[in-house]
C-alpha positions as CSV (number, residue, x, y, z in Angstrom):
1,X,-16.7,19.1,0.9
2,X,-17.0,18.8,-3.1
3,X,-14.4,17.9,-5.6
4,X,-14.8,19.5,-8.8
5,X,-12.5,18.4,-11.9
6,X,-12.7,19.8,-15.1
7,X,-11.9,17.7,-18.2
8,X,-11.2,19.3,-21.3
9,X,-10.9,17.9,-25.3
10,X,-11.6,19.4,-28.1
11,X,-15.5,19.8,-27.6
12,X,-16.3,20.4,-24.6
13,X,-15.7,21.4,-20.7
14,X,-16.9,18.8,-18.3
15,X,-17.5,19.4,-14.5
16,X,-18.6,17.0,-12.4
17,X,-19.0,17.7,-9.0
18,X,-18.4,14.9,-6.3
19,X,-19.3,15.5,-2.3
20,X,-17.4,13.3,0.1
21,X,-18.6,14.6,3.2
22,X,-20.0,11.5,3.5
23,X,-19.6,8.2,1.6
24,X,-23.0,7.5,0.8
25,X,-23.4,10.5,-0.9
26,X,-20.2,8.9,-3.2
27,X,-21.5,6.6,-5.8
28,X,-19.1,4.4,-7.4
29,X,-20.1,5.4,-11.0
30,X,-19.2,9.4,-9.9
31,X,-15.2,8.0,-10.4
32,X,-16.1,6.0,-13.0
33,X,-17.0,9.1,-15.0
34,X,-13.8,10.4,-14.8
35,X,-12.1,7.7,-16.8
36,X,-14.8,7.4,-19.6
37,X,-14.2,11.4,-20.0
38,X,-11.1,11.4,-20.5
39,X,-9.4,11.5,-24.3
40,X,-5.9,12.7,-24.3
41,X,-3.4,12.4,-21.3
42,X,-1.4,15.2,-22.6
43,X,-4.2,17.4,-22.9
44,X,-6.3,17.1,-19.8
45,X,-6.3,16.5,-16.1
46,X,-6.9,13.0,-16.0
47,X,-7.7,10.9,-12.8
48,X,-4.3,9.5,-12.1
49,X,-3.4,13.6,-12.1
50,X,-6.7,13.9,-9.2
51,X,-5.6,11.0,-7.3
52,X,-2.1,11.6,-6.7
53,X,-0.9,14.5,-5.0
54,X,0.2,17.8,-7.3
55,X,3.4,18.1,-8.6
56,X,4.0,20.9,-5.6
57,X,3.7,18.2,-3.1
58,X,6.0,15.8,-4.5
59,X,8.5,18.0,-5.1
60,X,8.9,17.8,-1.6
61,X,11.7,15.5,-0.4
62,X,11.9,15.7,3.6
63,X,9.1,16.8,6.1
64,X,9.4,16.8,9.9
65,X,7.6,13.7,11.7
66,X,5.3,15.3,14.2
67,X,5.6,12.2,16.2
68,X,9.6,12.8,16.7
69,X,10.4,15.7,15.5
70,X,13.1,14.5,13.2
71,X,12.9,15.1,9.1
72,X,12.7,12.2,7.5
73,X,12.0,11.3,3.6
74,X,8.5,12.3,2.5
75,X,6.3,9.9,0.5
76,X,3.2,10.9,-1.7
77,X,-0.2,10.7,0.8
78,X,-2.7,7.7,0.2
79,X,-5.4,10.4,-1.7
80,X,-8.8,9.0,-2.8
81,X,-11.7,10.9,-3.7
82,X,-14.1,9.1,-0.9
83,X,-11.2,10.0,2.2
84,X,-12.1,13.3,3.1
85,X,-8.4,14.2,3.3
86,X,-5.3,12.3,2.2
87,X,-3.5,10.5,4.8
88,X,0.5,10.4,5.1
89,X,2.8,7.5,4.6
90,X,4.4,6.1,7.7
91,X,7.5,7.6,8.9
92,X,10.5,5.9,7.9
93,X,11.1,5.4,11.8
94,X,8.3,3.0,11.6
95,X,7.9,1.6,8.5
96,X,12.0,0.6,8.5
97,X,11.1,-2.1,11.1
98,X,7.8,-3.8,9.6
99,X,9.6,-6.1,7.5
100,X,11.4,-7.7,10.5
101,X,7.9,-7.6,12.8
102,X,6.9,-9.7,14.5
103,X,9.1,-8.9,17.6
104,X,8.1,-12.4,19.2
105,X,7.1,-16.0,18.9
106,X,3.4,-16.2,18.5
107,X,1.6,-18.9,21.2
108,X,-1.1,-21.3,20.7
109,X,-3.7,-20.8,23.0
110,X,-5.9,-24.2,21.8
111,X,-6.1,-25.8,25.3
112,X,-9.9,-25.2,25.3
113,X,-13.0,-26.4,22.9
114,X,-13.4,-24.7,19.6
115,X,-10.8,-22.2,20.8
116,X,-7.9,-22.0,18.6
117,X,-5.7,-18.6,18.6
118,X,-2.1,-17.5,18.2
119,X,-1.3,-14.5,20.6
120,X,2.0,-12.3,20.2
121,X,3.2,-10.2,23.1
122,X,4.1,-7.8,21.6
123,X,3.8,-8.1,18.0
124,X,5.2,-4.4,17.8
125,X,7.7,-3.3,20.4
126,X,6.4,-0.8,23.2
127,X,8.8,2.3,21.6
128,X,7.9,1.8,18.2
129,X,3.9,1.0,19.2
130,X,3.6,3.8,20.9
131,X,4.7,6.0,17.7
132,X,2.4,4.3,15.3
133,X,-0.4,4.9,17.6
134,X,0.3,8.4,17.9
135,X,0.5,8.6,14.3
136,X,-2.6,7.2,13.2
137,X,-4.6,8.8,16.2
138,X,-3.8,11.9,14.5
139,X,-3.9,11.0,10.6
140,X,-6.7,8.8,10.6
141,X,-10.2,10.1,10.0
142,X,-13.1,8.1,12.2
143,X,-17.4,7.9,12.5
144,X,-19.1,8.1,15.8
145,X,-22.1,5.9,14.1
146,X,-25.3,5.6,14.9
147,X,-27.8,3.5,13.7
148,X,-31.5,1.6,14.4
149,X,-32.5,-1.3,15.8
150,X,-35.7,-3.5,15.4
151,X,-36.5,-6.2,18.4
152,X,-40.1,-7.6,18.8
153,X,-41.2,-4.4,16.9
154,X,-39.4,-2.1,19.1
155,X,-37.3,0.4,17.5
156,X,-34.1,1.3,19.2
157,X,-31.4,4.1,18.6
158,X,-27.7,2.4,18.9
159,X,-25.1,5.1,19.4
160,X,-21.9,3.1,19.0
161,X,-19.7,3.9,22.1
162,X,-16.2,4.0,20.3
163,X,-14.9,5.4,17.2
164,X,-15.3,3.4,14.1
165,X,-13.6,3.7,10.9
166,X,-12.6,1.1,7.4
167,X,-10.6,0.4,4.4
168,X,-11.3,-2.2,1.8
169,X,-13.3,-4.5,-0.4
170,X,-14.8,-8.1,-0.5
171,X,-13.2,-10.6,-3.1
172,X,-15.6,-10.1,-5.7
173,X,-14.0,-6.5,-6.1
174,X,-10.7,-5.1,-6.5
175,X,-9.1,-1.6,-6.8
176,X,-7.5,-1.0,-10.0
177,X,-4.0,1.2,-9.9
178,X,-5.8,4.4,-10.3
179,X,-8.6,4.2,-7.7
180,X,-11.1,2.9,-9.1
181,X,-13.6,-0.5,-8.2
182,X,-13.0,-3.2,-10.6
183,X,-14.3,-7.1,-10.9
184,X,-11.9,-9.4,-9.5
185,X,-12.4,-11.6,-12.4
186,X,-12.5,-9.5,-15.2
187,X,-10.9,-6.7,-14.1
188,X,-13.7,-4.5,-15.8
189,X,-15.7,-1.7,-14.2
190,X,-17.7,-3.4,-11.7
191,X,-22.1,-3.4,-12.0
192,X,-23.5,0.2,-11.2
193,X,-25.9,-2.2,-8.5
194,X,-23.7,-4.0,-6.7
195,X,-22.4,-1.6,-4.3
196,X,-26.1,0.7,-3.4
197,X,-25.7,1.6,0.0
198,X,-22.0,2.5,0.3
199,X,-18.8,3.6,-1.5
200,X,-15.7,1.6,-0.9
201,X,-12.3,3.0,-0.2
202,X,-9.0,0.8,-1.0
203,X,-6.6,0.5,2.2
204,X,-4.3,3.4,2.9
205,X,-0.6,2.9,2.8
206,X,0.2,3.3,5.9
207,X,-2.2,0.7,7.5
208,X,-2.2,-1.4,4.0
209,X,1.7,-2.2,5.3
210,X,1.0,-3.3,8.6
211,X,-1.3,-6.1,6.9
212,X,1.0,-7.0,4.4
213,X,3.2,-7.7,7.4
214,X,0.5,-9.5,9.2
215,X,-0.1,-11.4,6.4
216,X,3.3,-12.7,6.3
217,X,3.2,-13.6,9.5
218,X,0.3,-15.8,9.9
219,X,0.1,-17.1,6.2
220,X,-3.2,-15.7,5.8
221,X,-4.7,-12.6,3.5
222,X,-6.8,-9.6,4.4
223,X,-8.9,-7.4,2.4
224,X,-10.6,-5.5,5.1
225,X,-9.0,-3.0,8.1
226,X,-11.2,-2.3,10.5
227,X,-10.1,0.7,12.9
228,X,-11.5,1.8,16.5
229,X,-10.8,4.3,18.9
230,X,-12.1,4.1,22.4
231,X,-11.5,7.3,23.4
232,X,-11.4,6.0,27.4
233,X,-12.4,3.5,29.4
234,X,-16.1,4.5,29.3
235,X,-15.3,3.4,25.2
236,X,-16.3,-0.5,25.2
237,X,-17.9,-3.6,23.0
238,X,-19.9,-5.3,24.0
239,X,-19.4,-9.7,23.5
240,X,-20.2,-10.6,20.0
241,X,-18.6,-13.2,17.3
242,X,-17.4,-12.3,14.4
243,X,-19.2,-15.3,12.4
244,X,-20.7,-13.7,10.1
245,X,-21.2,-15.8,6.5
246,X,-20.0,-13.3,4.2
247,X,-16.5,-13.4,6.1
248,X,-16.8,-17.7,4.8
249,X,-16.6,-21.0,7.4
250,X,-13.5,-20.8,10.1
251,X,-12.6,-17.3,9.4
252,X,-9.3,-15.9,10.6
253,X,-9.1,-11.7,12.2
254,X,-5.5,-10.4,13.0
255,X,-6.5,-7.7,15.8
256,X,-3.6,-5.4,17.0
257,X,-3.7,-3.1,20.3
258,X,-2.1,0.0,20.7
259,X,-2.5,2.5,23.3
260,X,-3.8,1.8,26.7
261,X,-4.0,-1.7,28.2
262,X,-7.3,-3.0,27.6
263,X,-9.0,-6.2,28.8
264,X,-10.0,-9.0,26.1
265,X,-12.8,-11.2,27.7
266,X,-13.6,-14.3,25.9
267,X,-16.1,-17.0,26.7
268,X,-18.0,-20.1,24.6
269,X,-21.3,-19.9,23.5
270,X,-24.2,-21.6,25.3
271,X,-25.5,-24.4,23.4
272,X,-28.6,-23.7,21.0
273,X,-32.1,-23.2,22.9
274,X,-34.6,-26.2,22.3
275,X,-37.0,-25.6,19.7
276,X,-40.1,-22.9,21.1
277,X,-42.9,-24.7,23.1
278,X,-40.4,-28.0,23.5
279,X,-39.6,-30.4,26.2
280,X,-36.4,-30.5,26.4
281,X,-36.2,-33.3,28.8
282,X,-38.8,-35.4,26.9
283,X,-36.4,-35.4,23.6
284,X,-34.5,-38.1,22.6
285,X,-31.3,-38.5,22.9
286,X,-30.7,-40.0,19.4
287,X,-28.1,-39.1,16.4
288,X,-30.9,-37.2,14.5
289,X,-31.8,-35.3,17.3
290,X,-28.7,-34.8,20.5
291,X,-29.2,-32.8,23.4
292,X,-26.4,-30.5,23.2
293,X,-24.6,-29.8,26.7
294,X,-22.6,-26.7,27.2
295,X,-18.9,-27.2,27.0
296,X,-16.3,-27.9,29.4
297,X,-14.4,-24.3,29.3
298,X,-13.7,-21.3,31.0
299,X,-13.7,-17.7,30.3
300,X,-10.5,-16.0,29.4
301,X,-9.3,-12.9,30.0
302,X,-5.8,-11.3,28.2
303,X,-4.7,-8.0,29.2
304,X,-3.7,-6.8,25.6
305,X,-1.1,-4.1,26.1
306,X,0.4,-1.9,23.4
307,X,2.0,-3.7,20.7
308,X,0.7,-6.8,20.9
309,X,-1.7,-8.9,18.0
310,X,-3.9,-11.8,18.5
311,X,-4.9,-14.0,15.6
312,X,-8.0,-15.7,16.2
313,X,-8.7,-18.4,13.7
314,X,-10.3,-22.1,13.6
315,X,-13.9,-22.4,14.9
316,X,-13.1,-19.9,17.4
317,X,-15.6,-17.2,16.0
318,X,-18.6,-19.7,15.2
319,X,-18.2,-21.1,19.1
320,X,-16.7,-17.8,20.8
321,X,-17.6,-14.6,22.1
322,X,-15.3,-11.9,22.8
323,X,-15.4,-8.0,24.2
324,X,-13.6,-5.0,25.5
325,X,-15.9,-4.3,28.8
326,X,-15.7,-0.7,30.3
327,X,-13.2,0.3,32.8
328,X,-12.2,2.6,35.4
329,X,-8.3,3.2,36.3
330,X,-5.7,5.6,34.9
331,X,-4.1,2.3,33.1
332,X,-7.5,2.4,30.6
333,X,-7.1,6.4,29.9
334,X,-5.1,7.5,27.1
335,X,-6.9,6.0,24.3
336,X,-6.5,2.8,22.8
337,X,-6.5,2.1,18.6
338,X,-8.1,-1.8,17.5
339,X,-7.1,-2.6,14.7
340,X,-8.4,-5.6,12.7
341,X,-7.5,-7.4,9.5
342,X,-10.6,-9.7,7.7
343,X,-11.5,-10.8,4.4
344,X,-15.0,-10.7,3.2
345,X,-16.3,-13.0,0.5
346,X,-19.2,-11.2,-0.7
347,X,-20.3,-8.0,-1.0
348,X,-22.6,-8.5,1.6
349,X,-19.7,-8.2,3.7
350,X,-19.1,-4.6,2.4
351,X,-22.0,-3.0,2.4
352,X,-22.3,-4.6,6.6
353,X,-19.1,-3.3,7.1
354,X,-19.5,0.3,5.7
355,X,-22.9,0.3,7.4
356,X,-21.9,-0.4,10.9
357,X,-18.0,1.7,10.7
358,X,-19.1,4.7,8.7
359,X,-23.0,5.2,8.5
360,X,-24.0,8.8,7.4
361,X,-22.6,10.7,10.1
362,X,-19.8,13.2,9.8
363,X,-16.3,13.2,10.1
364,X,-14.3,13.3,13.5
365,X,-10.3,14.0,14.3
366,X,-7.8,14.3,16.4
367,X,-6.9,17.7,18.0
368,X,-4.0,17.5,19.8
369,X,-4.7,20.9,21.7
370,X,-7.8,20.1,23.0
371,X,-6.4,16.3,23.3
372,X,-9.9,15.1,21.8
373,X,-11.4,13.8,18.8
374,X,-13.8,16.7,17.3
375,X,-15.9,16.9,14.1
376,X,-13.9,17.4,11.1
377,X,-14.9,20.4,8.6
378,X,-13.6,20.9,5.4
């Protein structure tokens, strides 16, 4: 799909073209050209005019919720020129009760070593989960990635076996009011290099309020949403940390479930292998260089159902390991959403994360006919 806006002053028409069937194809300095074009607001389209939805469209002031089927007050759509299509507000149904989530007290689960979360069942309430999960099932747009692999000079083709999609930007980054990337710091047009492999997207308002409400209540911030869909229980990830260093030490993920219930294995990491070619009953035992022993723990297991969030946070994801295995049953059909709040440091973090949820495929989405997720065309 291509965006084309003409800009017009005094001297000249100005076209620029910019194709968002994929964000790679998107380069950061394609929006900045909008801005530098433009001269007088009166007498032009200017890029707060592109962003936000046409005059037609916000003359509109009710709209039925396909979720309920009731009218309810219609909000402009979150509308960016790297979302292939805008995506609504939430329904007032939904977003009437965020400010007094969460719906229970969160428990510590820290009775094991290194493992330190806060677990709310539910965090949402089953009704009002169950509508926000329709909702963005059908308004979201997802990636079914794929991506290679290089292991002992092997190369291996990874198709990821869930839908993937994500929203935001590391600190060093911010979106200005209009859409477009600016430095944290300066709050100046950000380097046409720092950002080569991937075009970031700010947070949509309808998942941007569900952070702000997570942020409240664990006292932490986000910058990033991650989104999955496993379509069924074939859909699965496999154990993995999240301990990457561009998300900093201790890092702390708010992950919500909606949908189906959905098992959430976690178990400690083994200690660290002996050096190659070592002994490792000849080493010393001395405080430059401990034997390291596997901890005391056990596996855990928590059957996240719809509505619920668990914060993991401490030295859980530098010690831990955690997945959603496959499963077979008619409680795992249905479809589940993941959806996960981060904050990256660097932009390191960025490009990994648009790498990984986005990649250069095309665009899938709901069809509530053929109840599926198909590729999206313009």
């Amino acid at each position: 799909m291509t965006f084309c806006v003409t800009v017009v002053n005094d001297v000249r028409n100005v076209a620029l073209p910019i194709k968002i069937c994929g964000t790679r194809n998107l380069s950061v300095y394609h929006l900045q050209a909008y801005e530098s074009l433009g001269m007088n607001a009166s007498r032009k389209r200017t890029l707060d005019s592109f962003l936000q939805p046409s005059a037609s469209k916000r003359a509109r002031v009710s709209e039925p919720n396909s979720i309920t089927g009731t009218t309810e007050p219609s909000a402009p759509p979150s509308i960016h020129p790297t979302y292939p299509f805008s995506i609504p507000q939430l329904p007032a149904s939904i977003a009437s009760v965020l400010p007094s989530l969460p719906s229970s007290i969160g428990r510590e689960i820290n009775d094991q070593p290194d493992l330190d979360l806060l677990y709310f069942e539910p965090y949402i309430p089953q009704r009002l989960a169950r509508e926000l999960f329709e909702f963005l099932r059908i308004e979201l747009f997802f990636y079914r990635v794929e991506y290679k692999i290089k292991r002992f000079r092997v190369e291996t083709q990874i198709h990821t076996p869930r839908y993937t999609t994500v929203f935001g930007v590391d600190e060093t980054s911010k979106f200005s009011p209009t859409g477009f990337l600016v430095d944290s710091t300066t709050s100046k047009p950000i380097p046409k290099d720092r950002y080569k492999t991937c075009a970031p997207r700010p947070i949509p308002g309808c998942l941007d309020e569900l952070r702000k409400s997570a942020e409240a209540a664990t006292n932490t911030t986000f910058n990033f949403c991650l989104v999955n869909y496993y379509a069924d229980g074939a859909d699965s990830i496999s154990y993995h940390s999240d301990d990457e260093r561009f998300l900093g030490s201790d890092p702390a993920i708010a992950s919500f479930s909606l949908g189906a219930k959905r098992d959430f294995l976690m178990k400690h990491k083994p200690p660290p292998a002996p050096p190659s070619g070592s002994n490792k009953d000849a080493l010393p035992a001395t405080a430059t260089s401990p034997i390291k022993e596997a901890p005391s723990s056990n596996p855990l297991k928590l059957p996240l159902a719809s509505g619920d969030m668990i914060l993991m946070r401490g030295r859980t994801q530098s010690n831990w390991l955690h997945s959603i295995p496959k499963r077979k049953g008619r409680e795992s059909e249905g479809g589940r959403i993941n959806i996960t709040f981060r904050k990256a440091m660097v932009k390191g973090g960025t490009e990994n994360y648009y790498c990984y949820n986005v990649g250069s495929g095309g665009v899938f989405r709901w069809d509530g006919g053929r109840r599926e997720m198909v590729c999206w065309k313009a």
